[in-house]
Structures are given as structure tokens and as C-alpha cells.
C-alpha positions as CSV (number, residue, x, y, z in Angstrom):
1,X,4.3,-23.1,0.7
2,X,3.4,-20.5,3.0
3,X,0.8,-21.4,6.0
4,X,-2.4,-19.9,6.2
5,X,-4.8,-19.5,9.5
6,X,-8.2,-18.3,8.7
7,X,-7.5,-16.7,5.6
8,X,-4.3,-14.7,6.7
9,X,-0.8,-15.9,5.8
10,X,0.8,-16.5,9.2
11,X,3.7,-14.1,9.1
12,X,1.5,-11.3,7.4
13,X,2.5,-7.9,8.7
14,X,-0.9,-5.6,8.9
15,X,0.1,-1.9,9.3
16,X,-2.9,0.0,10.6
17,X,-2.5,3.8,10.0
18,X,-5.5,6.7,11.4
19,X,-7.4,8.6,9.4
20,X,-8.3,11.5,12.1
21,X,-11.1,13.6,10.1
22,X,-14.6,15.0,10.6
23,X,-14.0,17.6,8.2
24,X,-17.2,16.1,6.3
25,X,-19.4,16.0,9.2
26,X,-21.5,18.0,11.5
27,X,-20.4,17.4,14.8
28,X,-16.8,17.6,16.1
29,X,-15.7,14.7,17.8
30,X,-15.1,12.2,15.0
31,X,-11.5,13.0,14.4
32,X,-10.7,11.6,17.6
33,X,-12.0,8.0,17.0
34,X,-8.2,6.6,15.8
35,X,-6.4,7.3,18.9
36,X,-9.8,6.2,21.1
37,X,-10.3,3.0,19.2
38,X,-6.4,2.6,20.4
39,X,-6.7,3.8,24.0
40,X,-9.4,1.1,24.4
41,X,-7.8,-1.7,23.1
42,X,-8.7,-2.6,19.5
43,X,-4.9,-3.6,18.7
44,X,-4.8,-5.9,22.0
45,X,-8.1,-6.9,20.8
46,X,-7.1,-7.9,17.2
47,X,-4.0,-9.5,18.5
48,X,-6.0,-11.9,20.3
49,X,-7.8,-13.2,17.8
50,X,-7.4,-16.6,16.9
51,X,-7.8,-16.0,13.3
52,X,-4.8,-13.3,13.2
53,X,-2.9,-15.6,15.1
54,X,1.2,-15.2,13.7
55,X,0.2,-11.7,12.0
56,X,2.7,-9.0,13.3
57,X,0.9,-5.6,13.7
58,X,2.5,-2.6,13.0
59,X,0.6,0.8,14.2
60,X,1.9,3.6,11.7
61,X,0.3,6.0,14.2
62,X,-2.3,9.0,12.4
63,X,-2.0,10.9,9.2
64,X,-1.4,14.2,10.2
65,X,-4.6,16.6,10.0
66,X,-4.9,20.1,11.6
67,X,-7.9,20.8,12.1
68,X,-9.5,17.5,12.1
69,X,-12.7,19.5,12.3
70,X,-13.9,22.4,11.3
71,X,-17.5,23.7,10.9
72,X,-18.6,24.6,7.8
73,X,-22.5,25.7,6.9
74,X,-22.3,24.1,3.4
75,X,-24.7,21.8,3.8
76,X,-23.6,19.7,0.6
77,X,-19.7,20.2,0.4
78,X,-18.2,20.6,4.1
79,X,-14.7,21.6,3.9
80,X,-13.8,20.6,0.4
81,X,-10.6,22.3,0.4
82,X,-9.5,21.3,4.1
83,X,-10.2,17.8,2.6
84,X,-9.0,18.0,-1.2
85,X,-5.4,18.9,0.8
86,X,-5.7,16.3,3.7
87,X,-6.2,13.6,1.2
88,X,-2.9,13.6,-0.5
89,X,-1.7,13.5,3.0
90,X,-3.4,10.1,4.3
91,X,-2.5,8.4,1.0
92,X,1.3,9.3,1.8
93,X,0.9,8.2,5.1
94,X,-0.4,4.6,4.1
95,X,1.7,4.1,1.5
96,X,4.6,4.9,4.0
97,X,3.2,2.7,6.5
98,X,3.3,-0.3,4.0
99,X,6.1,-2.4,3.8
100,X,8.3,-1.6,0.5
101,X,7.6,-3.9,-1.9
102,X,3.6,-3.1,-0.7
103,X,2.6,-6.6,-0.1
104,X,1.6,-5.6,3.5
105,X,-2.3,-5.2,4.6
106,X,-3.7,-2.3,6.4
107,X,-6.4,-1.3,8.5
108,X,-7.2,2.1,8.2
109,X,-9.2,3.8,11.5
110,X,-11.3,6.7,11.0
């Protein structure tokens, strides 16, 4: 039987993977919120929890996307095809960052 703290199975690997985009917004800025969410802490942060206690984290770094922003006057459809071919690339990247037989959980920052 395998030991559970707070809902997570201690011994769980969590992969956390960045989605860095504001291709759908107004303002530039946004793509940079995976690598700031990491430069102030969140995975020392989520370490410490007492909950997540026995999970091993595993940071698969950020999906690659260039530009992460780009403006665009549409005011309904920013960037559609800048998105429709940065997709297929974050699903590739989480699926590589989860273990191989997928029973991993991940955290995706955007």
C-alpha cells in the first residue's frame, strides 16, 4: 500500500514545465511570469509545504516560444497562428517532461 500525505502519494514526482506566452493578451510582460514565479521562489516554496512533503519535483524548464509576445490589433483573435503553432509545442514539452509510463503530475506556469 502506498502512503499518502494530504492527498499526494509520498514518493509522487510532480514535473512543473512553463508555458511562457502572452501571445493572447494586450500587454507584453506576461511571457515572463514562468521564469519569475521561479526566480522568487515558488519551487522552494512548494517544497516546503507540509502537504507535498516526500514529493520529488522535477522543473522541466519552459516550452520553447519565440516571440512570447507579439502585438496584434485583432481585438477578438490575437495571434492565432503564433498560437495555433506554439501549442503543439507546449503539449510536446509536457508530455516530455512526464515520466514514461505518464503517471507523473504537473504544474504548468504561465
Amino acid at each position: 500500500m502506498t502512503e499518502r500525505h494530504s492527498g499526494m502519494a509520498v514518493g509522487s514526482r510532480i514535473a512543473i514545465v512553463g508555458s511562457p506566452t502572452a501571445l493572447g493578451g494586450h500587454l507584453g510582460g506576461m511571457e515572463a511570469t514562468p521564469g519569475d514565479l521561479r526566480r522568487l521562489g515558488l519551487l522552494r516554496s512548494l517544497e516546503l509545504r507540509p502537504g507535498l512533503a516526500g514529493v520529488t519535483w522535477h522543473d522541466a524548464g519552459d516550452a520553447l516560444n519565440d516571440p512570447g509576445w507579439k502585438a496584434d490589433p485583432d481585438p477578438r483573435a490575437k495571434n492565432r497562428d503564433l498560437i495555433a503553432a506554439y501549442l503543439p509545442r507546449l503539449a510536446g514539452h509536457v508530455a516530455a517532461a512526464m515520466g514514461p509510463d505518464r503517471g507523473d503530475r504537473i504544474v504548468v506556469l504561465g
